[in-house]
C-alpha positions in Angstrom: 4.6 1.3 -4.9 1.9 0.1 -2.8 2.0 -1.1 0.6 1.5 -5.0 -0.1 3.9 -5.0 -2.7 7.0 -3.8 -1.7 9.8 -4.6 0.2 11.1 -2.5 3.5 14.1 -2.7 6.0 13.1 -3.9 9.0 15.2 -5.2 12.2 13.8 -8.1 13.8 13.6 -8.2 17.3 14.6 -11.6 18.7 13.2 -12.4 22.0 15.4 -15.2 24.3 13.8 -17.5 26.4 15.4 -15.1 29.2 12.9 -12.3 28.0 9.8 -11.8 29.8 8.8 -10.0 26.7 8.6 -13.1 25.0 6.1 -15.0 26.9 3.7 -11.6 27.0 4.1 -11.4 23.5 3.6 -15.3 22.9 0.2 -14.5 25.0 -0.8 -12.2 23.3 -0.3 -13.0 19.8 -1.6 -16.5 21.1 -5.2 -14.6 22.5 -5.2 -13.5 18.6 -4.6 -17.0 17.0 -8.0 -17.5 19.4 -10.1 -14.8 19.0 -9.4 -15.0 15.1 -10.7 -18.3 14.5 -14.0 -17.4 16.8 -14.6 -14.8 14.1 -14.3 -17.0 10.7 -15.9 -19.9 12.2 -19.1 -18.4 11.5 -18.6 -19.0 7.6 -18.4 -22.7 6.9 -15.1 -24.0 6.5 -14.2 -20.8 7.4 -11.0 -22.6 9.1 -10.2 -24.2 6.1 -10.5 -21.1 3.7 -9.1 -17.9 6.3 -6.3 -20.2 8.0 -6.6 -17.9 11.4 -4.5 -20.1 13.0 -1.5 -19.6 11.4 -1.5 -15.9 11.2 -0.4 -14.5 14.5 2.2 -17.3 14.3 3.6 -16.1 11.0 3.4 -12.4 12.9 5.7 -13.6 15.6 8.1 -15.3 14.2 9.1 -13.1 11.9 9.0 -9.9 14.4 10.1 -11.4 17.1 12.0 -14.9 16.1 12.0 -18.4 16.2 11.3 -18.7 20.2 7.9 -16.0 20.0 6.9 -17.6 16.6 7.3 -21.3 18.4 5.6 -20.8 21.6 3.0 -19.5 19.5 2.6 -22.0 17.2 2.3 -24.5 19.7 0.0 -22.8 22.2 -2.5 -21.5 20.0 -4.1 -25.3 18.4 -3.7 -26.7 21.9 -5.6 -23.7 23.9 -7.8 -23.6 21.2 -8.6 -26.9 21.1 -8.8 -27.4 24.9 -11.2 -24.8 24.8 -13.2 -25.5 21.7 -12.4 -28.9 20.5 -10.9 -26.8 17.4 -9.2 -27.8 15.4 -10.4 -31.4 15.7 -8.2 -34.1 17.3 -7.4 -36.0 14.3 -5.8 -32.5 12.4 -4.0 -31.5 16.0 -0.9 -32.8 15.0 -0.9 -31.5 11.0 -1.6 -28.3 12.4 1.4 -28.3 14.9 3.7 -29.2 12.7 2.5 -26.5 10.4 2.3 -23.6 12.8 5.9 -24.8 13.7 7.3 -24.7 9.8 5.5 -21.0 9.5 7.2 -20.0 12.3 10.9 -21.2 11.5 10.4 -19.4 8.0 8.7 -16.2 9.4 11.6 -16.5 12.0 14.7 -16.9 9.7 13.0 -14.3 7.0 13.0 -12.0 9.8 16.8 -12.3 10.4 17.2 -10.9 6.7 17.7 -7.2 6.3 14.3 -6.6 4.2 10.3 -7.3 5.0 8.9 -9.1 1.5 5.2 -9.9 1.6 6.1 -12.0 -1.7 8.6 -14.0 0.4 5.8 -13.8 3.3 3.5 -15.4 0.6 6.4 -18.3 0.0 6.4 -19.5 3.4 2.5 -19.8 3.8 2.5 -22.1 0.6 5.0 -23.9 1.9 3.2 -24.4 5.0 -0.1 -25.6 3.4 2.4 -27.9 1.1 3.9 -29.4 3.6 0.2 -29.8 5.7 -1.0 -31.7 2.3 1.7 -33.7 2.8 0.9 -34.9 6.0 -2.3 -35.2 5.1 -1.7 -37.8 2.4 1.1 -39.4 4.8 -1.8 -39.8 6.8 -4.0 -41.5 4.3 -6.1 -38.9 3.0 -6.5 -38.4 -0.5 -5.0 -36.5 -3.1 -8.5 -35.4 -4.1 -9.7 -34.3 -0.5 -6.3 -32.6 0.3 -6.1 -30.8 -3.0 -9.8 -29.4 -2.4 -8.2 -28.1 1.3 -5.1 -26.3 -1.0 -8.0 -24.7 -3.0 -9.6 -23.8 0.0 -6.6 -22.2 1.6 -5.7 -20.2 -0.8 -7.5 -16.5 0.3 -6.0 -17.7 3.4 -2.8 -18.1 2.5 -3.3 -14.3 1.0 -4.3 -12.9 4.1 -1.4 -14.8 6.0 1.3 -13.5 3.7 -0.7 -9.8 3.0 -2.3 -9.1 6.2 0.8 -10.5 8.2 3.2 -8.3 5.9 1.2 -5.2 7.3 0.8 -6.5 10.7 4.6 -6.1 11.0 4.8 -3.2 9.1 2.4 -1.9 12.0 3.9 -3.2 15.1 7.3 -2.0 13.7 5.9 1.6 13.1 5.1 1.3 16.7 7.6 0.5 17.7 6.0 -2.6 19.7 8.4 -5.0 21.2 11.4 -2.6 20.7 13.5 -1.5 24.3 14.2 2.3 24.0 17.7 1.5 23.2 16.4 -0.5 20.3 13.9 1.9 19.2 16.9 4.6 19.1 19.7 2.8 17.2 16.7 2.0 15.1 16.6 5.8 14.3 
């Protein structure tokens, strides 16, 4: 099988608030939800298309739980946005609540026993659902917001793809594992 299409064990790590680990990780994975946008934002709509955004919150959630994935999520749009007036003020608030819903799926499809890209690729759909949603709830138009699904959708790839080997990565690493961790892991 190839590596995007299988499923592996995997043992999530789940960082408490308690956890210093957590806020490092948080940063960091934050500094990526950054520096990724910076790079797609070249291509117009490349926001709209790649969904940077979302991807280092997907990442954390499911390798490190609900709290990493969270912390995340939130941190990201608002740095981002207080440093580049991205995303723009009137999607802020669809793109919280988004970033929040990827994370609580990446976080409780970490808790199961096996890493699934195609369950991976279920939770960023469902993320770009429910930001269509809001959308409309908002008053856009079914039109407009379906173009944006379109749009999304080699995003939502590369969130569900990319992030699946992403974790596959940090967990051959080892990174984010205590040495007692990375033991009974062996």
């Amino acid at each position: 099988m190839s590596l995007v299409a299988s499923a592996v064990p995997l043992r999530q790590s789940v960082l408490g608030l308690r956890d210093l680990r957590l806020y490092g990780f948080a940063a960091a994975f934050t500094a990526g939800n950054l520096l990724l946008p910076m790079a797609v934002h070249s291509v117009p709509q490349g926001g709209l298309i790649f969904l940077p955004i979302f991807f280092f919150t997907l990442v954390a959630g499911y390798r490190f739980g609900f709290a990493a994935g969270a912390l995340t999520a939130v941190a990201s749009p608002l740095v981002n946005y207080a440093l580049t007036g991205m995303p723009p003020s009137e999607m802020l608030a669809t793109v919280l609540v988004q970033g929040l819903l990827i994370a609580a799926i990446a976080a409780s499809l970490g808790s199961r026993a096996r890493l699934n890209p195609w369950l991976l690729l279920l939770a960023a759909i469902s993320m770009q659902l429910v930001g269509f949603g809001l959308d409309l709830a908002r008053g856009g138009s079914v039109g407009a917001g379906l173009d944006v699904l379109r749009l999304g959708i080699p995003g939502v790839a590369i969130i569900a793809f990319g992030g699946y080997a992403a974790i596959r990565l940090l967990e051959h690493f080892e990174i984010g594992r205590t040495r007692g961790e990375a033991d009974a892991a062996r």
